[in-house]
ZAKOLLO-863773 format. One record per residue (C-alpha): residue number from 1; x, y, z; residue in one letter. Coordinates in pm, 1 decimal. Example, Ala and Ser with C-alpha at 12.3 -4.5 7.8 and 13.67 -1.06 7.14 Angstrom:
% ZAKOLLO-863773
@num: 1	x: 1230.0	y: -450.0	z: 780.0	residuo: A
@num: 2	x: 1367.0	y: -106.0	z: 714.0	residuo: S
//
This chain:
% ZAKOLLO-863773
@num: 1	x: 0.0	y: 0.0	z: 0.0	residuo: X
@num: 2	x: 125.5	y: 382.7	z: -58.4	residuo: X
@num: 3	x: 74.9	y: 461.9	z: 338.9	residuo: X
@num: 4	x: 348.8	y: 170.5	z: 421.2	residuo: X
@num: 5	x: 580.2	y: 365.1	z: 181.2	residuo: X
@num: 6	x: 519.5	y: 670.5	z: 278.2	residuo: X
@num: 7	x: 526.5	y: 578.3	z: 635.7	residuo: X
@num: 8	x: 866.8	y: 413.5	z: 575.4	residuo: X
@num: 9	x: 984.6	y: 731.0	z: 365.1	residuo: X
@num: 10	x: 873.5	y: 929.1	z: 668.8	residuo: X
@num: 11	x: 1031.2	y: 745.0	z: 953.0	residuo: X
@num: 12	x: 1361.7	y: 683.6	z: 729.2	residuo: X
@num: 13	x: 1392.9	y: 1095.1	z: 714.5	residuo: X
@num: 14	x: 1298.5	y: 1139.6	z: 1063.6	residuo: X
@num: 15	x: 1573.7	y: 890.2	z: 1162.6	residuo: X
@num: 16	x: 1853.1	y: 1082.2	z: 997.2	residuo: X
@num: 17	x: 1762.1	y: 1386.3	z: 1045.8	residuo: X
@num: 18	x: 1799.3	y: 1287.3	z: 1472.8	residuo: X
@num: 19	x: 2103.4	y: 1088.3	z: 1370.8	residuo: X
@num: 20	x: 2242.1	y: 1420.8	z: 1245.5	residuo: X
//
């Protein structure tokens, strides 16, 4: 489904922008 890729797109960005 789109929301799992979006949700995955989402929580990949969060993750590096804290990792940064």
């Amino acid at each position: 489904m789109i929301l799992s890729l979006v949700a995955g797109s989402f929580f990949m960005y969060s993750k590096r922008k804290a990792t940064k």
